[in-house]
C-alpha positions as CSV (number, residue, x, y, z in Angstrom):
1,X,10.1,-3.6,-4.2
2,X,12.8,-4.1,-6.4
3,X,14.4,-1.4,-8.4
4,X,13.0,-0.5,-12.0
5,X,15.4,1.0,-14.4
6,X,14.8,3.0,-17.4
7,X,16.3,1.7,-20.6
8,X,15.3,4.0,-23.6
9,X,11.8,3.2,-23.9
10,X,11.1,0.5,-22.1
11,X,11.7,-1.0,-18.4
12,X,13.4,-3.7,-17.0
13,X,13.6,-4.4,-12.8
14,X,17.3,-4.9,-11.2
15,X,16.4,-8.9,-10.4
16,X,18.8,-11.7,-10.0
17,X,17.2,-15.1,-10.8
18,X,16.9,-15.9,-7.3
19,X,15.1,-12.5,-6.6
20,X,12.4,-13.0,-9.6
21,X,11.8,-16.5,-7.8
22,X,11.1,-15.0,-4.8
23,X,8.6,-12.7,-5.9
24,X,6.5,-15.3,-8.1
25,X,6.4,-17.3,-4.9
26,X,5.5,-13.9,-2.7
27,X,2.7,-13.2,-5.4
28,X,1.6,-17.0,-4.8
29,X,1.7,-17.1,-1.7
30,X,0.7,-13.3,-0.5
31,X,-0.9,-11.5,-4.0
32,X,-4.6,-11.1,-3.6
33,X,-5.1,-10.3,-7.7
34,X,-3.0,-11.5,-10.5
35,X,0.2,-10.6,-11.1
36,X,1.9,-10.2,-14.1
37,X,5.6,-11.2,-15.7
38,X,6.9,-9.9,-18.6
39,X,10.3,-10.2,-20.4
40,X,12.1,-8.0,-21.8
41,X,14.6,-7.3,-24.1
42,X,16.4,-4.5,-27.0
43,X,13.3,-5.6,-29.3
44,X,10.7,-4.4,-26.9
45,X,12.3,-1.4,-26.8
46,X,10.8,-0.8,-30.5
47,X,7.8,-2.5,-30.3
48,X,5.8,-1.6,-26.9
49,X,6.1,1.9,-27.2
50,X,4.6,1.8,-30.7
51,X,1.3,-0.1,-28.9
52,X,-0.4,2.2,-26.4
53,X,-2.0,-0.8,-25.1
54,X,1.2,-3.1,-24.9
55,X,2.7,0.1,-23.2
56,X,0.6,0.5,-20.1
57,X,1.0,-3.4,-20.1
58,X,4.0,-3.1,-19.2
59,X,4.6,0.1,-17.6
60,X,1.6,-2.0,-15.0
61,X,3.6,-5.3,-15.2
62,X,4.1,-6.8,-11.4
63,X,7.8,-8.2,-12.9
64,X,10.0,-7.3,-16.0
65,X,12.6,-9.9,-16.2
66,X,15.8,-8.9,-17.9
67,X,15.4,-11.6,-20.5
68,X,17.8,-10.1,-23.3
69,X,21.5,-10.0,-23.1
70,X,20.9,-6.1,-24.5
71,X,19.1,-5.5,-21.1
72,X,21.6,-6.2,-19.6
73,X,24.5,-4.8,-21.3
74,X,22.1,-1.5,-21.4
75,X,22.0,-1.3,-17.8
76,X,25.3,-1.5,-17.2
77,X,26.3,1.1,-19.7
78,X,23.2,3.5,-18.6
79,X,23.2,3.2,-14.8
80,X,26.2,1.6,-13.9
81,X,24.0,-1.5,-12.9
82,X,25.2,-4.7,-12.8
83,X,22.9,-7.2,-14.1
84,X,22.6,-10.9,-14.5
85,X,20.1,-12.3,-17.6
86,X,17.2,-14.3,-16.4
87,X,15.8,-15.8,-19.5
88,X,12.0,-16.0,-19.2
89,X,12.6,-19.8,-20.7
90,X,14.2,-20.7,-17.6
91,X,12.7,-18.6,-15.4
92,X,9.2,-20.9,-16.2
93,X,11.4,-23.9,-15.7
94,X,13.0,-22.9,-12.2
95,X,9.6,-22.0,-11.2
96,X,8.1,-25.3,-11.9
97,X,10.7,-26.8,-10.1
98,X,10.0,-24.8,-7.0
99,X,6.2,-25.6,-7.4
100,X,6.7,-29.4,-7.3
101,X,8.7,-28.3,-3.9
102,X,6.4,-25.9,-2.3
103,X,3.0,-27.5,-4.3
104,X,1.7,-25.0,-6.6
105,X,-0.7,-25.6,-8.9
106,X,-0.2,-24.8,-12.5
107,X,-1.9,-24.7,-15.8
108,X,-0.4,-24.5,-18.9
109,X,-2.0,-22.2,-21.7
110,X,-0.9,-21.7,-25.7
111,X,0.8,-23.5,-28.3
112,X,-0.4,-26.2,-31.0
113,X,-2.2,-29.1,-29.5
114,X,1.0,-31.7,-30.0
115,X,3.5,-29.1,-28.3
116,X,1.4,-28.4,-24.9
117,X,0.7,-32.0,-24.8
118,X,4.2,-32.7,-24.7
119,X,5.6,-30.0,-22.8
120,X,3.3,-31.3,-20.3
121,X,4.7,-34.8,-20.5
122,X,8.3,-34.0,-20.5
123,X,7.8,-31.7,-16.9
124,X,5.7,-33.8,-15.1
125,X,8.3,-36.0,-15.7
126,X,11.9,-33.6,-15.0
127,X,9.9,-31.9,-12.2
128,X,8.4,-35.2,-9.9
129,X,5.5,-34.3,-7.6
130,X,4.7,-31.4,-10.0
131,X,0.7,-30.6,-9.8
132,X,0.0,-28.9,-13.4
133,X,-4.0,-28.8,-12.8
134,X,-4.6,-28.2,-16.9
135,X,-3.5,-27.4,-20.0
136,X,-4.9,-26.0,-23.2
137,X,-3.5,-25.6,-26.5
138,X,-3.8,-21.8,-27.9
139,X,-5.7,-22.5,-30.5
140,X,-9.4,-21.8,-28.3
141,X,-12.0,-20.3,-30.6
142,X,-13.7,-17.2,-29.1
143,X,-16.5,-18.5,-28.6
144,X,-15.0,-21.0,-26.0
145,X,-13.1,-18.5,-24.2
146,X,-15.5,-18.7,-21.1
147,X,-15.2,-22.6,-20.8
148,X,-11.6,-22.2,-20.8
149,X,-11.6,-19.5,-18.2
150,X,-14.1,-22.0,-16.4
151,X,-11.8,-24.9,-16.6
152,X,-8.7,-22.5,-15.4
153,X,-10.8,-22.1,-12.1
154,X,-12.4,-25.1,-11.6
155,X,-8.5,-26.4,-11.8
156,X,-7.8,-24.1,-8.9
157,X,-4.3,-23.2,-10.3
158,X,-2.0,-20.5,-8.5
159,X,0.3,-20.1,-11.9
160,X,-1.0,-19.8,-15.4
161,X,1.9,-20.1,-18.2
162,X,1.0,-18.3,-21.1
163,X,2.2,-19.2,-24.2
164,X,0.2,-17.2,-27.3
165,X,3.2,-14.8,-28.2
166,X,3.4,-10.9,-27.6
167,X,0.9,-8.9,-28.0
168,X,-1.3,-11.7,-27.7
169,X,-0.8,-13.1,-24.3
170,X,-0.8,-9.4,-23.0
171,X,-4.2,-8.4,-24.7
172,X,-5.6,-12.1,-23.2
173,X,-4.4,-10.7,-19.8
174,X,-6.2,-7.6,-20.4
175,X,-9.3,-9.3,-21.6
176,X,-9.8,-12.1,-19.2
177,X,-7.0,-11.6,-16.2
178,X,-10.3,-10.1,-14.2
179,X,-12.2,-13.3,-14.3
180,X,-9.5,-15.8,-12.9
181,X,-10.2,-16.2,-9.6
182,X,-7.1,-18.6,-7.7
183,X,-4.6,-17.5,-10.4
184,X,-2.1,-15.5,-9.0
185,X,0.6,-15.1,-11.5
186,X,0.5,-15.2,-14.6
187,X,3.8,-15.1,-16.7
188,X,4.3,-14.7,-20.5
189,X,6.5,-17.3,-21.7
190,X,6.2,-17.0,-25.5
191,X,7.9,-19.9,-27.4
192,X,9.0,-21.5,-24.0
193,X,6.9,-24.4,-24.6
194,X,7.9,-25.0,-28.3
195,X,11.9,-25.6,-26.5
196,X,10.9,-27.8,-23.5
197,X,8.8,-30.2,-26.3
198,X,11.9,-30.2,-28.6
199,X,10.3,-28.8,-31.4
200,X,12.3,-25.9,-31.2
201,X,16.3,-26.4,-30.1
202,X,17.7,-24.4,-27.2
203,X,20.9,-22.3,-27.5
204,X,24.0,-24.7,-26.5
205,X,25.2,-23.8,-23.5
206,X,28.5,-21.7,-24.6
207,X,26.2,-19.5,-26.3
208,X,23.8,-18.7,-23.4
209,X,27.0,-18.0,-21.0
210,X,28.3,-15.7,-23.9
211,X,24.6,-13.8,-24.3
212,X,24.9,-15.1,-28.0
213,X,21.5,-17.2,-28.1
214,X,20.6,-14.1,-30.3
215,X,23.5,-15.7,-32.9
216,X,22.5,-19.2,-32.5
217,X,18.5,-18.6,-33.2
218,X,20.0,-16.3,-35.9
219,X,22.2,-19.3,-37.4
220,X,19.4,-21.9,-37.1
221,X,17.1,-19.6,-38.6
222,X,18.1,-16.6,-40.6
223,X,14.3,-15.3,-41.5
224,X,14.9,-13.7,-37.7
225,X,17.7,-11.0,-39.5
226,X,14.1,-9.4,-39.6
227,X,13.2,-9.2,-36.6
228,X,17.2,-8.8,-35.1
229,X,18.2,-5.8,-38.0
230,X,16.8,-3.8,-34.4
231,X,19.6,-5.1,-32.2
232,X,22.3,-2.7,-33.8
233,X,19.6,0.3,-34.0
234,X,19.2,-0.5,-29.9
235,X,23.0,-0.6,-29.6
236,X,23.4,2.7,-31.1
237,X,21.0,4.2,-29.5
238,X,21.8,3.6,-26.0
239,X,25.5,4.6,-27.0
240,X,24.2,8.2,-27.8
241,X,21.8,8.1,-24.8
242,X,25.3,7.6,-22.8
243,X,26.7,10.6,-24.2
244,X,23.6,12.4,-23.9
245,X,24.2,11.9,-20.2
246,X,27.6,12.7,-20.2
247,X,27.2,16.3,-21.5
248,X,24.7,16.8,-19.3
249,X,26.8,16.0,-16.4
250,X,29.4,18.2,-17.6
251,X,27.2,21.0,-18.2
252,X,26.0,20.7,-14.3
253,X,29.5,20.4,-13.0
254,X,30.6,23.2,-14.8
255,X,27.3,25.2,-13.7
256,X,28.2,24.1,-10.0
257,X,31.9,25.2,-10.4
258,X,30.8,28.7,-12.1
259,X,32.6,27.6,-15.2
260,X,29.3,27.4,-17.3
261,X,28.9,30.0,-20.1
């Protein structure tokens, strides 16, 4: 088991991209249940903790990917842990690579009709020999919830991508993740689909390398200040969490030394 770190008020686990590979094919190949990925990143921070549900979500999650370059930077400046960034974009990408290798079987789950369609398209043909069992859009009325679940396990697939946004994807976990029967991971991949169709433009790669993707989704679309205004509140934060710890360092040393008052 890989190590968990605290960062404020959320989690992240100490995985390279290699390692987070490893254990979706473990959980493949080993889990008996479904597993569950998760990313996470200085947003999260504010928004899990405020859901009780999304919370537990997480705090349960099988793997919390380091998806934000914030994690990251956290971790270093909180635990002295160095980190790499494992996007959960590419992670779902590197994994589909490794199931056309090893012959996973996947199904692809969320997004408007013309985006899963295409994403679908566009992997079968980067990833050759891929076996991606089903799709749906995201768009399933209640009501048909328990033919999609059907077709998921008729389709016999080991990894189901699920792309309906956060909280969404978590509370369809916690609603239906019970009645999948071969699925044995199950990661939440957001918009991830939306970027491998081209409808939605990836970082360039200078930004990724600089942990900037942040600037460049910012630049292309600046209705995200909204949701990014949290970045500098995270920043701060974990700057007075650091001295936090600091003090309380010094207090114990001087305690230890007899020095304290």
């Amino acid at each position: 088991m890989n190590e968990r770190l605290n960062i404020l008020d959320i989690w992240v686990d100490r995985v390279t991209m290699d390692q987070a590979l490893q254990r979706v094919s473990g959980y493949v190949e080993k889990g008996d249940r479904l597993h569950t990925v998760f990313a996470t990143n200085p947003e999260k921070n504010f928004t899990v903790p405020a859901d009780e549900f999304l919370y537990q979500m997480f705090r349960k999650a099988d793997l919390l990917i380091p998806d934000g370059i914030g994690m990251v930077l956290a971790a270093r400046i909180l635990h002295d842990v160095h980190m790499e960034r494992v996007p959960g974009c590419e992670l779902m990408q590197k994994a589909c690579a490794m199931s056309a290798d090893k012959g996973y079987k996947l199904f692809l789950y969320g997004a408007k009709e013309e985006v899963n369609k295409k994403a679908v398209e566009v992997l079968k043909e980067r990833y050759p020999g891929i076996q991606i069992v089903g799709r749906s859009n995201g768009y399933v009325p209640k009501e048909k919830m328990d033919e999609l679940i059907a077709e998921i396990n008729a389709s016999g697939a080991q990894i189901l991508f699920l792309a309906l946004g956060s909280p969404n994807q978590e509370k369809w976990i916690a609603e239906h993740g019970a009645k999948l029967k071969s699925v044995r991971v199950c990661q939440g991949t957001g918009g991830t689909l939306d970027v491998i169709a081209g409808a939605v433009k990836r970082a360039p790669e200078i930004y990724c390398r600089l942990g900037l993707e942040w600037l460049f989704r910012l630049i292309e679309d600046p209705s995200r200040i909204k949701r990014q205004k949290v970045l500098p509140v995270f920043a701060g934060l974990v700057a007075i969490e650091k001295i936090k710890m600091i003090l309380r360092k010094s207090r114990h040393s001087n305690k230890k030394t007899g020095n304290g008052v």
